[in-house]
N, C-alpha and C positions, 0 to 999 in steps of 0.2 A: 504494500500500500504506500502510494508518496505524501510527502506531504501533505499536502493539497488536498489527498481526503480524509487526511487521518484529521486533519482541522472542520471538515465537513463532516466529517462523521457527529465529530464531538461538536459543532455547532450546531446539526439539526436536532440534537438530545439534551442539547442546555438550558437553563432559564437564564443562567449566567452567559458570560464571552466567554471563547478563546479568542488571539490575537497573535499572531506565525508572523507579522509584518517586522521589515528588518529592523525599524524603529522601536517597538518591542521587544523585539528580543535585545538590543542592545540594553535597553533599560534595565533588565532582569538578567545580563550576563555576570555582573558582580553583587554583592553585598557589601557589607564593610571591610572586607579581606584584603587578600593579595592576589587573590583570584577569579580568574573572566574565563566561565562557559558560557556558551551561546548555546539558550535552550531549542528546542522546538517548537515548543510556543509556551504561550502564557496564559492560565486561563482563570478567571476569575469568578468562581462559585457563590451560587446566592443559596445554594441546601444544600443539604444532608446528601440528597438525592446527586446532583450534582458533584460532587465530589467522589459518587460511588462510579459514576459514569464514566469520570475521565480515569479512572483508577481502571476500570474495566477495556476501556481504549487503548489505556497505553501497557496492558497487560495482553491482550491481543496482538499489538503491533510492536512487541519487544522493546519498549519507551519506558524508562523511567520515570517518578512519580518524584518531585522534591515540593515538601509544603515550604511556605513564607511565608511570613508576615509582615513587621517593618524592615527585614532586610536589613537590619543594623548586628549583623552576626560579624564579630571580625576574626572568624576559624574558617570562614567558606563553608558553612553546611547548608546554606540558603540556596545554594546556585546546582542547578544540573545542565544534563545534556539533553535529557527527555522533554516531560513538560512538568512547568512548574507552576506550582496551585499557590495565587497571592490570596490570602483567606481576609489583610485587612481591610479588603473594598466593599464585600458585603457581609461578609459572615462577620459581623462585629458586633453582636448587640450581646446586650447583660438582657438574661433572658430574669433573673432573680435574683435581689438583693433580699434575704432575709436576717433581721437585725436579733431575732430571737434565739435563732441557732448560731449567728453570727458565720454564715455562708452565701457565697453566691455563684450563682449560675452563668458562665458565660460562654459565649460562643471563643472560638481560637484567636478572631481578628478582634478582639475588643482591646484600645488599647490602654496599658496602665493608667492611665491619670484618669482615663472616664474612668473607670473603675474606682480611683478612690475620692471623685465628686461623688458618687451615686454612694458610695460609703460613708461619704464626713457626714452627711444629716443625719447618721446615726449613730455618731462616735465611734465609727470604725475604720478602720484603714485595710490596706490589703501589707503584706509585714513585708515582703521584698521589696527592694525600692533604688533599680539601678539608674545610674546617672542619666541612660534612655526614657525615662520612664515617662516623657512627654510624645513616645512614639514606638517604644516598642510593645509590641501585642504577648496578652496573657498566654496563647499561642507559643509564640519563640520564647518566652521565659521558661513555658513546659519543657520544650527542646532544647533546652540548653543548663535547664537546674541555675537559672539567674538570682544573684542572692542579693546584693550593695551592700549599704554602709551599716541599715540597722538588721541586717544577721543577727549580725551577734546576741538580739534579744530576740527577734522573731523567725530566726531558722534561715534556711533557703527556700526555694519555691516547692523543694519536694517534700517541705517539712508541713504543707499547708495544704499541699492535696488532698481532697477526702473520695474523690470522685470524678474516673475521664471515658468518657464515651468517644470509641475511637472503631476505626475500618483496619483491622489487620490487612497485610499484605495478598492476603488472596480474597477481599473485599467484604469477608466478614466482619459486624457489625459487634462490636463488646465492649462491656461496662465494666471495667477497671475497677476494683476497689480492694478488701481485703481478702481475696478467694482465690488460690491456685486454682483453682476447676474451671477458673472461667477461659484456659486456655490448654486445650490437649498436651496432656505433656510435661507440662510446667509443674507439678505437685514431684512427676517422678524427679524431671530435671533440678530440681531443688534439691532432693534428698541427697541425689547421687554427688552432687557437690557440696555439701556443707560443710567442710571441713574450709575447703579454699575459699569462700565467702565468707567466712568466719575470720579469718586470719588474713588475707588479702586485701579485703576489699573494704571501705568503712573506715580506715584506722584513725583520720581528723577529717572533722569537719569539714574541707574544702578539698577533699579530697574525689576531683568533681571527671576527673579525667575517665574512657571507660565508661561502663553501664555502674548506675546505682544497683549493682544486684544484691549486695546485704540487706537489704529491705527486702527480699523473698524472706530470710530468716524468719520462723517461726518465732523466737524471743523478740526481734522487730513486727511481729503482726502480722506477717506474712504478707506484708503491704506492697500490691501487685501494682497498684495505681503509683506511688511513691518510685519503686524502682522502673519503672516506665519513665519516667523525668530524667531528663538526661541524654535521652536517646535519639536525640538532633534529627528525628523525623525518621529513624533506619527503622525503625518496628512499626508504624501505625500511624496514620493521619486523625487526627485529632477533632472530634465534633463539638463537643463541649466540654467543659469543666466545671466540676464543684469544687471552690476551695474556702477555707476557711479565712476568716476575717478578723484583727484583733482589734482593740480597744485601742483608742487615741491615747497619750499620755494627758492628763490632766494639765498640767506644769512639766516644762520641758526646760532646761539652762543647757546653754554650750561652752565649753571651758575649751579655751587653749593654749595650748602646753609647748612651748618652745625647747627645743634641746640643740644642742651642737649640728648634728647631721642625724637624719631619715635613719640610718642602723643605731644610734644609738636611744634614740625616739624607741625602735622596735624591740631595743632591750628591754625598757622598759615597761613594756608590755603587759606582764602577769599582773602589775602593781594597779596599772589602770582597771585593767579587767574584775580584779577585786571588788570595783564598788559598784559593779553590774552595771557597766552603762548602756546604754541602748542604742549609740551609735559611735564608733573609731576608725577614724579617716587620717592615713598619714600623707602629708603634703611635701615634698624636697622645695628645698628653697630657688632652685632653680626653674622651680614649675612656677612656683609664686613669681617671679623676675619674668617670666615669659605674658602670663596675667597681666602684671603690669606695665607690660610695653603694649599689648594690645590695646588698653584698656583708658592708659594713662596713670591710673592710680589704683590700687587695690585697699580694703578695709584695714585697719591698722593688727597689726600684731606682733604679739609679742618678741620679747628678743631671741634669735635662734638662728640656725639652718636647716632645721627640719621641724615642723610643728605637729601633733597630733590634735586633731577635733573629736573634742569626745563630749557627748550629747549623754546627760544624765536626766533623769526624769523622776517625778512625785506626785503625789494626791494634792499637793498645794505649790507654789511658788518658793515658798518659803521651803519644804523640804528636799524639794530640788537644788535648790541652794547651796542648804546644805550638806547634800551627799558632793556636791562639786567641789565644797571646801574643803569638805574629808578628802576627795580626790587629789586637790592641790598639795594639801600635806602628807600624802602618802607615796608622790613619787618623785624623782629626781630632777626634774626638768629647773632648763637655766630660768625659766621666767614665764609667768601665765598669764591668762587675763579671763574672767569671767565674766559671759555676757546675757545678760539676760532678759535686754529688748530684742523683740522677735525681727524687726526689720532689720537691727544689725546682725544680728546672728545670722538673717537670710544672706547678707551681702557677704558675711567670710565665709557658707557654704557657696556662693555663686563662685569665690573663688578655686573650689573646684571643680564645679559644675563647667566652668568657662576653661579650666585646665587640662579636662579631658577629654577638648578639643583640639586644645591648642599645642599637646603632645604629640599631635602630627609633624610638627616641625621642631626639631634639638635647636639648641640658642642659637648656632652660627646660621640658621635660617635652609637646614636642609631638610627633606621630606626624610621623612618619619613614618614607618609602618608597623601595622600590626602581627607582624607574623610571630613576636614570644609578648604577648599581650597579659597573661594575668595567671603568671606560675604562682602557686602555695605550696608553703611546707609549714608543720609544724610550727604555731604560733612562736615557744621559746627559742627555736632554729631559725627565725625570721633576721635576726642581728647577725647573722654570722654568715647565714646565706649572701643577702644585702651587702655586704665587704665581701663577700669573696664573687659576689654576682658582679660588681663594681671594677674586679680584677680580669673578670674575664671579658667584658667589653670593651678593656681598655686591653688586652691581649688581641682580640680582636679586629681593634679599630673601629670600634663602633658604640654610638652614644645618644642617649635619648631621657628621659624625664621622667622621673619616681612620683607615683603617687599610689594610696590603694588604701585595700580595706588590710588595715593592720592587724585587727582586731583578731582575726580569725586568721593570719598568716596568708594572708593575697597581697601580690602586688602588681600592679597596673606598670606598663614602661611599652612606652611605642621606640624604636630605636631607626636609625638610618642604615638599615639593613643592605647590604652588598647585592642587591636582588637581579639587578642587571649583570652579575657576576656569577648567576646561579648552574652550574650547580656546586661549583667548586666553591666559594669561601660562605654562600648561602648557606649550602647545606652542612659544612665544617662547623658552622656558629650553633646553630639548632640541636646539631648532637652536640655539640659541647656543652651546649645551656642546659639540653634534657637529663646528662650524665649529672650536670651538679645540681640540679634539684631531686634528683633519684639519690645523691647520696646524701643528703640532707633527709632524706625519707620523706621529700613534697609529691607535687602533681605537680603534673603537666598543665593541666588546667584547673582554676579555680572555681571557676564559675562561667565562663563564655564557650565551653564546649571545646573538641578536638577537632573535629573539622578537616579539612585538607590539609588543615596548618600545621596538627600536630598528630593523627593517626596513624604516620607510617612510623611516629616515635615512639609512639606503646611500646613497641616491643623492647624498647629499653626501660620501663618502666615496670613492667610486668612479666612472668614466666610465658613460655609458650601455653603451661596449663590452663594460665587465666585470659590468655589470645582464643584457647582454642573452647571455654568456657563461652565468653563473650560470642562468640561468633555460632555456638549451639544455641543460645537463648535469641538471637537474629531469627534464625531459620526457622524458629516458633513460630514467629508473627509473621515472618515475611519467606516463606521459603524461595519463592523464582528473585530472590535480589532486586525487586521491582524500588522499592524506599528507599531513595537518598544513597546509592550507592557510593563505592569508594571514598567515606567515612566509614569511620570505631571499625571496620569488618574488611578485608582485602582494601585496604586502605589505598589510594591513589601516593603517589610517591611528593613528598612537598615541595618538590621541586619543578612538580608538573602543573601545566595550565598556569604558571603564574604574569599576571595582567603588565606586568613592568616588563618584561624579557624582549627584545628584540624591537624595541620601539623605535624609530628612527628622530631624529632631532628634526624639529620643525623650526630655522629660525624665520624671525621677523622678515617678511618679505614686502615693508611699505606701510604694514599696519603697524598695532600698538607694538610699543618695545620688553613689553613684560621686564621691567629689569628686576624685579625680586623671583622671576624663573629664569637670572641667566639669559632674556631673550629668546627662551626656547616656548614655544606655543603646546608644546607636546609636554613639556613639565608643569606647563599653566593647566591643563584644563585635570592632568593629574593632579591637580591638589586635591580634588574631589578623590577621598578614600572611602566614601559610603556613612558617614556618622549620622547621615539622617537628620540633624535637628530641621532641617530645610523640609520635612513633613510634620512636625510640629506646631500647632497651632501658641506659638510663644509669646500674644499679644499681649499677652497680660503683664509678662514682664518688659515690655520697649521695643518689641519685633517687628519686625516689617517683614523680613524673606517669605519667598515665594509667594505673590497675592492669588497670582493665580491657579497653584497649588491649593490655597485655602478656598476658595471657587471653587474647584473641579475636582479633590480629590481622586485626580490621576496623577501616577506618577512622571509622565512626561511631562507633565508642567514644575517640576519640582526640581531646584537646583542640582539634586544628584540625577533625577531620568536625563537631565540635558547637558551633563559632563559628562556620562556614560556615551551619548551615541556620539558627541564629539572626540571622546575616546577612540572610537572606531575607527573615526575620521583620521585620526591624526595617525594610526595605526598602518592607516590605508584599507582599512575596509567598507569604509565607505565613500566615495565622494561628495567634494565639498555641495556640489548641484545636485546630489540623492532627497529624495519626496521626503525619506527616513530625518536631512535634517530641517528639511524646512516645515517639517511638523513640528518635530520636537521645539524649534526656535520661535514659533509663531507666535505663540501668548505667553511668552517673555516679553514684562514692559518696560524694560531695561531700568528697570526700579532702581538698580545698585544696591540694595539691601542684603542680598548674600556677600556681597563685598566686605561688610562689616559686622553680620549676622552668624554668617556660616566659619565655623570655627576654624576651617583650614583655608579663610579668606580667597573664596571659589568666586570669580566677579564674571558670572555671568554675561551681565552689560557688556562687558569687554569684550567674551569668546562672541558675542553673537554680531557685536559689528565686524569684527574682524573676518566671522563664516559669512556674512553678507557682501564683505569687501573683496573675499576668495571668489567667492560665487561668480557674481554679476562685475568685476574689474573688467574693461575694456569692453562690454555687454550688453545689451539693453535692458533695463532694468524695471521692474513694476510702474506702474505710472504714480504710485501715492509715494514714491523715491524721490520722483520731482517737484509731485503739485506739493508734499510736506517736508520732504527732503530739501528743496529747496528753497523754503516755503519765506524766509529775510528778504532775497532779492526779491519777489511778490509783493512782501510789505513795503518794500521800500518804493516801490512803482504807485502802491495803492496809497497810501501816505500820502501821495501829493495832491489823489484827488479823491480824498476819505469819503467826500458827499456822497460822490455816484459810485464810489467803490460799496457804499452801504445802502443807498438803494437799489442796488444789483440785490444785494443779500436778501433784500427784504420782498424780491419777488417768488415767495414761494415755487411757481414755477421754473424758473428758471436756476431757483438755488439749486432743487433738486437735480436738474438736468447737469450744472456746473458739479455737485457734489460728486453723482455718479458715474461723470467722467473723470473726474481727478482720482478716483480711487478713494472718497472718500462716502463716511455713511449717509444716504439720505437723511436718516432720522437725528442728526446731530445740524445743531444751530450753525451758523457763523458769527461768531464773534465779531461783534461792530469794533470799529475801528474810531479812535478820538477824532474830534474838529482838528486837533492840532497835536500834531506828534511834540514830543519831548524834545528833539534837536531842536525844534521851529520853533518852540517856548522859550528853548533857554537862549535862541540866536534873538529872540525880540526883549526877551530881558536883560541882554548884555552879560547875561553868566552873572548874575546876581538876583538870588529870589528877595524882592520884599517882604518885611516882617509879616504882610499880609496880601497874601495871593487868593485871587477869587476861588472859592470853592475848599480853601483853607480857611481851619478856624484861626480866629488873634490868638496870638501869644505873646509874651512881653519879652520882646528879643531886642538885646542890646542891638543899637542904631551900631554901634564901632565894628561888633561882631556880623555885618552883612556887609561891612563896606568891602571891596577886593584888596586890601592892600599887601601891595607886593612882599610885604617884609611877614608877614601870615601865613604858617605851615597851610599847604597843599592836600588837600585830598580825592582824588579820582574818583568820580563817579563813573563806575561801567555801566554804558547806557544801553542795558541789551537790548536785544529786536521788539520783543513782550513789550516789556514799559515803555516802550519809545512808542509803540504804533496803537498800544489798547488802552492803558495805564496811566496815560503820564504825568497824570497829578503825585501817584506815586514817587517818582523820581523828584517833584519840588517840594512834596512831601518832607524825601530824606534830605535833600540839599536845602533846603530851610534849617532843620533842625541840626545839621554840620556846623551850618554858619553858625546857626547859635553859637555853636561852641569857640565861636573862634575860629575859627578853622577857614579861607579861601576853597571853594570847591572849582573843580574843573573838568573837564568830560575830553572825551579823546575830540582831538580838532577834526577827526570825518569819521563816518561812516564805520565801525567795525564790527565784527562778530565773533563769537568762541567758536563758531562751527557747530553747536552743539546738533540740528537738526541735520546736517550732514554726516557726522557721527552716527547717531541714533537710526540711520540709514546703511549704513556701513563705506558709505562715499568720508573715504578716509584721505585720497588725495586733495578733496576738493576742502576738509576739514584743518589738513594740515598748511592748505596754501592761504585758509583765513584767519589759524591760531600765527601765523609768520606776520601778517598785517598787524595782527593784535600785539605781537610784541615790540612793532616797528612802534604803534602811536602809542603806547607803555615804556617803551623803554628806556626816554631821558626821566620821567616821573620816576620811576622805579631807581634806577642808578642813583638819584639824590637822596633815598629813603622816604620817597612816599607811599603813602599807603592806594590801597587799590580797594574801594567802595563796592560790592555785588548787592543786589537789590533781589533779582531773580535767584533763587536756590538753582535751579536744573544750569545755570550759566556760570553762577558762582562756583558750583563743584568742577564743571569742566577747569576754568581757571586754576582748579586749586589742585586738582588729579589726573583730568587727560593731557591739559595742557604739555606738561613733563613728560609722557609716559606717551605722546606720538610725537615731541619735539624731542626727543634726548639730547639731540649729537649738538645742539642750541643752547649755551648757558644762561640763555635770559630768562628760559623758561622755568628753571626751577625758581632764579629771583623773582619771577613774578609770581609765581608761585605761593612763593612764599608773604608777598605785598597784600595779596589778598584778604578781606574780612567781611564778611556778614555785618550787616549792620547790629547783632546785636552786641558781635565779637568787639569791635568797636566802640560801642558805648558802653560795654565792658574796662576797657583801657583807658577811659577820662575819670581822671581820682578825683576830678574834682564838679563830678556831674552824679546827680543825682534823680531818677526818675520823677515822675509826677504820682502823687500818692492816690489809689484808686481802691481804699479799703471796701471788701466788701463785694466788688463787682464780679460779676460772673464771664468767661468766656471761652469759646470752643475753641480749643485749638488743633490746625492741622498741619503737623510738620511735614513739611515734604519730603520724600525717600532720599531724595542727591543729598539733599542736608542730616539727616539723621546717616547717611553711610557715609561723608567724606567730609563734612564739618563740624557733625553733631551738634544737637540742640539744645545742650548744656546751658553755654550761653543769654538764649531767647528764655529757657527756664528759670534759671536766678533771678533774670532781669522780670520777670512776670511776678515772680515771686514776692522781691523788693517793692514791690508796687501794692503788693496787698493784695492779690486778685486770687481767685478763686477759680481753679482751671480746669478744664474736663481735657484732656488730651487725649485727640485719636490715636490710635497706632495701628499702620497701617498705611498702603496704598491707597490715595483716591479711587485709581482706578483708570484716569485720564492718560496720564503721562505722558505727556509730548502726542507725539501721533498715534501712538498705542490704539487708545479710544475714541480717534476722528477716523480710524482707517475702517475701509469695508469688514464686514464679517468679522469685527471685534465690539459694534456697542453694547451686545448682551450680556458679555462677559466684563467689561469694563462697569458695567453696573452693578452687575455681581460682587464684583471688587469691592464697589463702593459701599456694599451691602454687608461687608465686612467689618468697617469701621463707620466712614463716614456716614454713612446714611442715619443707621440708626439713633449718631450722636446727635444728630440734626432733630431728627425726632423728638428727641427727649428735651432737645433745649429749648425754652421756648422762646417768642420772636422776637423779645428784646435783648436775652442774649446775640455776642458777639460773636460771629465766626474771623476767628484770627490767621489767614492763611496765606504767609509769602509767595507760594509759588502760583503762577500764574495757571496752569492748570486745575489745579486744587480748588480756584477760586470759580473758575470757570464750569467745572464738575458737576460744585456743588448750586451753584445759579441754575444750570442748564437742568439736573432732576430737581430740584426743591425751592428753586427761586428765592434762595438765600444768598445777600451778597456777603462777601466776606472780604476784607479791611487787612492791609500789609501793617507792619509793625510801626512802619516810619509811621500812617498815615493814625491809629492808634495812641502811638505818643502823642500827636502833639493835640490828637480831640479831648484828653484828659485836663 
């Protein structure tokens, strides 16, 4: 049977999809690993039934069966050859929360945090709780026996199972719980082996490598569902789960404990673990130093090089307290600090949270992988391991970033593994590392599974009797090898299939310069290692990545589905003009938000003009390339005669016909255009705004502070295309309020642009022949140390990150660069300006994505704050974005978007709050669905 109908087979029997397109199966060729199979297809089950089907298909047609769910596995047990069953699209619902028995019912694709909303209304949590835990599914924690930080009070995931309704390997249907009989076999196969699961298997806690088969033991319960966990998808796909739920801590304190260095932190260990805490996370100080270069700054603490977080817990406040303090005086650390406001204690776990991203990259800024991810040994062997684990990567030559669950003897470390060298100094490292946690008496793994990454190492970890153990309790559930093969069972070799190996160097050929990849486009779009938070709905905590992800929950709109197929790309398996990428790229709205979102700073924005600049260079290109692509030189023609450039717009008929010729959507307005552009104001005002400009409120501005005089620091107003043609009271808005200060304002003497709409196009010659103009009319201001005024977000960021990064070989462009500021960055730096006091007043704010990933809105926040104001802040995409949501066949999804943040918050505020929103799309958004205007910062200040 070919392809073709083995996909038609399983289509005309589904309620769900399959998906064989080359676009799909790139998405689903990795996980978080180090390795890229290209399955057969991908199929995404809505039942029970479903699932029995493609299991029955690919059992017919000698296909392999691997289940998924968030695909954030960093061992490769997600990935097949076959077809692979993604369970979090539809099979994800919590079928029962019951708070009486404290259990709940869920299907495989539910992913943890829904799980413990639907938990907290009744003081219960679910007790695992890995750093994923905003995207990976109940699902992969079954498959992988996932445990995090508070183990150590509430178990691992197999300690909470009570109950898994699963499809054995030859498509029978079974309920997992305490009963050998519920599997032919299984009662003798126990017996015949208890000696070796007695003594082998079980011996600590984290000892996760291998099948949980001590949990057959008859003194363990003979807990069939329990040692089922673990078993990375090789025995059974998964229907639903019962698992138990505990109780919230009443009063929770976090205590942190500074010591010299991370082994000597883990010596300490036993001492901590004394006063029962409920959660122990060791951090290297070099993880914290990476944090804070991302970041800027990190939460304070204490003195050290290695700190332990340990979360103690009480029936009050008060005795949380003081079991902390009992903790501080019973172990050795150089210095602590105990915290016991819940927002600060959030932000020094963020700084994990945000580290075990950012251990993708070692300090000197080279890629970092997961291939020895999170060995354990024996808690009190943790110090000793640790300095001698420390001797052998510096034997090796190779280096990466400590952090983990101390508590229980795991430790997390992404390293710069020799992978392009493989098989020779790859695979020397691996058995060398597997040999010293085996004689420390650890595992291989702790908790993320063996996977492709470490299965063919059992056999140093284990006798052949307990190889050939493991692979009889396989042939239970699964006798034809159908499940997740070459994982825990005839293992694939780790040096096979891996995703880095033979990749060729892509450099810059005219687009951007990538220079934190070297210049190489094939190292940039590898940044992407699969961590997933880019399927995370993170709004709650400052997120913007992927809007369109959050829309569509598909993975091709998700910043890992669209550095997968670019993978391919740069591979040479696909081309740059393949359907495969110009789907995956389509509803990317060049946000930039994974830029500064996505932990292994994956900039999207960037792959996608540069495959748009591959594509279509020397070509003819979409026509919405032109009519928005080039859309400055339009305004600049329409500008001179606004009138009847706006009565054109306002003939319904003919808008339309103009719309859906340019490539743009019928149903989207046009944006009128001002009586008078901003050049044409500030040429009739002589470059000086009066204390009181029509349509500006008075202020009491010193008469000395508007006059021009030449002896008066300088400040550049960049007049982008937006403000100049839509806006422009905006721009005498902020050149008012300069003056105020003192300050002489000035505007480039003609005509410029950043290019930004030629960018967002992927017309990079045409972007970099207007960023060359931009630095010609910047560059004496700049030389003297003036500063450089951005008004527009989406313009100001160009200025301040592509500018450099398509001019490299230019050294103006980093100095202007660097001249650059946001007006609020700017009235941040006047010590002797203080805002207007606005206690009490309510207003919406929407920052724009370029500003929240290449300026951040820190700034604009303070200064709102200083003011007294009371602020509802969206996070989030408009939705608009440049041409995103004026082009064809994107306004329903642009609205979508908007339905993420914006809208709703619109909703809620009512009509006398303020919508606060620089960017000019933002403002435009939210007019066009809600007929709400919304007010730039400058023009805000001075109505106060």
């Amino acid at each position: 049977m070919t392809k073709d109908r083995v996909v038609e087979a399983l289509g005309g029997r589904l309620d769900g999809v399959v998906d064989a397109s080359e676009r799909r199966r790139a998405e689903y060729s990795s996980d978080a690993s180090n390795y890229r199979v290209l399955p057969r297809a991908v199929v995404f089950p809505r039942s029970d039934e479903d699932v029995a089907v493609t299991l029955e298909v690919a059992k017919d047609n000698g296909l392999s069966v691997t289940a998924r769910g968030g695909g954030t596995s960093v061992a490769g047990n997600a990935i097949g050859p076959g077809l692979v069953l993604d369970f979090s699209r539809h099979m994800n619902r919590i079928v029962e929360v019951d708070p009486q028995a404290r259990v709940a019912k869920v299907q495989p694709g539910v992913v943890l945090s829904e799980l413990q909303r639907a938990a907290r209304p009744h003081g219960l949590r679910f007790g695992p709780d890995p750093s994923t835990q905003n995207r990976c599914t109940l699902g992969g924690m079954i498959g992988n026996n996932a445990c995090g930080p508070r183990a150590v009070a509430w178990g691992r995931t197999s300690d909470t199972v009570r109950e898994l309704r699963i499809l054995d390997g030859n498509g029978v249907e079974r309920t997992l719980a305490n009963d050998l009989t519920v599997l032919p076999g299984l009662a003798e196969f126990t017996a015949a082996n208890l000696a070796v699961l007695r003594t082998d298997l079980g011996r600590f806690e984290r000892q996760a490598s291998g099948y949980g088969l001590e949990h057959l033991l008859p003194e363990r319960g003979s807990a069939v569902a329990k040692a089922f966990v673990g078993s990375e998808g090789t025995c059974g796909l998964l229907l639903d789960a019962t698992v138990e739920l505990v109780a919230l801590p009443k009063a929770a304190v976090l205590t942190v404990l500074g010591y010299p260095d991370i082994a000597t932190a883990a010596d300490n260990v036993a001492a901590v673990m004394a006063c029962r805490p409920t959660a122990v996370e060791g951090i290297d100080a070099r993880l914290v130093d990476a944090v804070r270069a991302h970041r800027g700054t990190v939460a304070e603490l204490p003195r050290g090089g290695g700190w332990l977080f340990v979360e103690t817990s009480g029936d009050t406040p008060a005795e949380a307290v003081a079991i902390a303090e009992q903790l501080r005086r019973s172990v050795d650390a150089l210095d602590s600090r105990i915290v016991t406001d819940p927002a600060a204690a959030a932000a020094l776990w963020h700084i994990r949270a945000d580290g075990a991203g950012l251990a993708g990259r070692t300090p000197d800024g080279q890629p970092a992988w997961p291939g020895w991810e999170d060995a354990a040994v024996p808690p009190e062997r943790l110090g000793a391991y640790l300095r001698d684990f420390a001797d052998l990567t510096a034997e090796h030559g190779v280096d990466g970033l400590l952090y983990g669950h101390i508590g229980d003897g795991c430790i997390h470390v992404r390293l710069d593994l020799p992978i392009a060298d493989a098989p020779r100094r790859f695979r020397r490292f691996l058995f060398d590392a597997a040999g010293l946690v085996v004689r420390h008496g650890g595992s291989l793994s702790g908790e993320h599974g063996d996977g492709r990454a470490r299965s063919e190492l059992l056999s140093l970890m284990y006798s052949r009797r307990v190889l050939d153990i493991f692979a009889g309790y396989k042939a239970l559930f699964d006798p034809g090898d159908v499940l997740n093969p070459g994982v825990l069972v005839d293992p694939r070799p780790i040096d096979a299939d891996l995703r880095l190996v033979g990749l060729p160097l892509l450099p810059a050929s005219g687009g951007f310069a990538f220079p934190h990849d070297h210049g190489d486009l094939s190292t940039a779009v590898h940044r992407c290692v699969g961590v997933g938070k880019c399927r995370a709905d993170t709004r709650a905590a400052g997120g913007f990545m992927c809007p369109s992800y959050l829309a569509t929950k598909d993975e091709k709109d998700s910043t890992r589905g669209r550095a997968r197929v670019l993978q391919e790309v740069v591979r040479g398996a696909l081309p740059w003009s393949s359907d495969a990428v110009a789907e995956s790229l389509d509803l990317c709205l060049s946000c930039k938000a994974c830029r500064s979102d996505c932990p292994a700073g994956v900039d999207v924005a960037a792959y996608r003009a540069e495959a748009l600049y591959r594509r279509y260079r020397h070509r003819p290109r979409p026509v919405d390339h032109y009519s928005l692509g080039w859309l400055p030189r339009w305004l600049a023609l329409a500008t001179r005669v606004p009138r009847a450039a706006n009565r054109l717009a306002d003939n319904a008929v003919l808008r339309r016909i103009g719309l859906r010729a340019a490539g743009i959507d019928p149903r989207r307005e046009v944006p009128r255009l001002a009586d008078r552009s901003f050049r044409r104001m500030w040429r009739d005002l002589g470059g000086v705004v009066p204390p009181a400009v029509p349509g500006l409120d008075s202020v009491d501005t010193p008469t000395a502070a508007v006059e021009a005089g030449a002896d008066r620091p300088e400040v550049m107003l960049w007049v982008d295309t937006f403000t100049d043609a839509f806006d422009p009271e905006i721009a005498l808005a902020a050149a008012r309020l300069v003056q105020s200060l003192g300050y002489r304002v000035r505007i480039p003497a003609r005509r410029v642009c950043c290019g930004l709409t030629w960018i967002s196009t992927g017309q990079l010659d045409g972007a970099r022949a207007r960023l060359r103009a931009t630095l010609d009319a910047l560059d004496e201001h700049v030389r003297g140390g003036g500063i450089v005024l951005g008004l527009e977000p989406s313009c100001t960021a160009v200025l301040r990150s592509d500018l450099p990064e398509l001019l490299p070989e230019d050294p103006r462009a980093t100095a202007t660069a660097q001249a650059v500021r946001t007006l609020a960055e700017f009235l941040a730096g006047q010590v002797n300006w203080r805002p207007p006091q606005s206690q009490g007043r309510t207003v919406v704010v929407q920052p724009h994505c370029h500003q929240h990933a290449i300026m951040g809105f820190d700034a604009d926040r303070q200064l709102l704050a200083t003011m007294g104001i009371n602020v509802t802040e969206i996070t989030g995409c408009c939705g608009l974005a440049g041409n995103f949501g004026m082009q064809r066949d994107h306004y329903d999804i642009s609205v979508a978007v908007a339905e993420n943040g914006l809208l709703p918050a619109l909703r809620t505020a009512d009509q006398e709050t303020i919508l606060l929103a620089d960017g000019f799309s933002c403002r435009t958004q939210a007019a066009q669905l809600t007929g709400r205007q919304g007010r730039h910062l400058a023009q805000f200040l001075l109505e106060q």
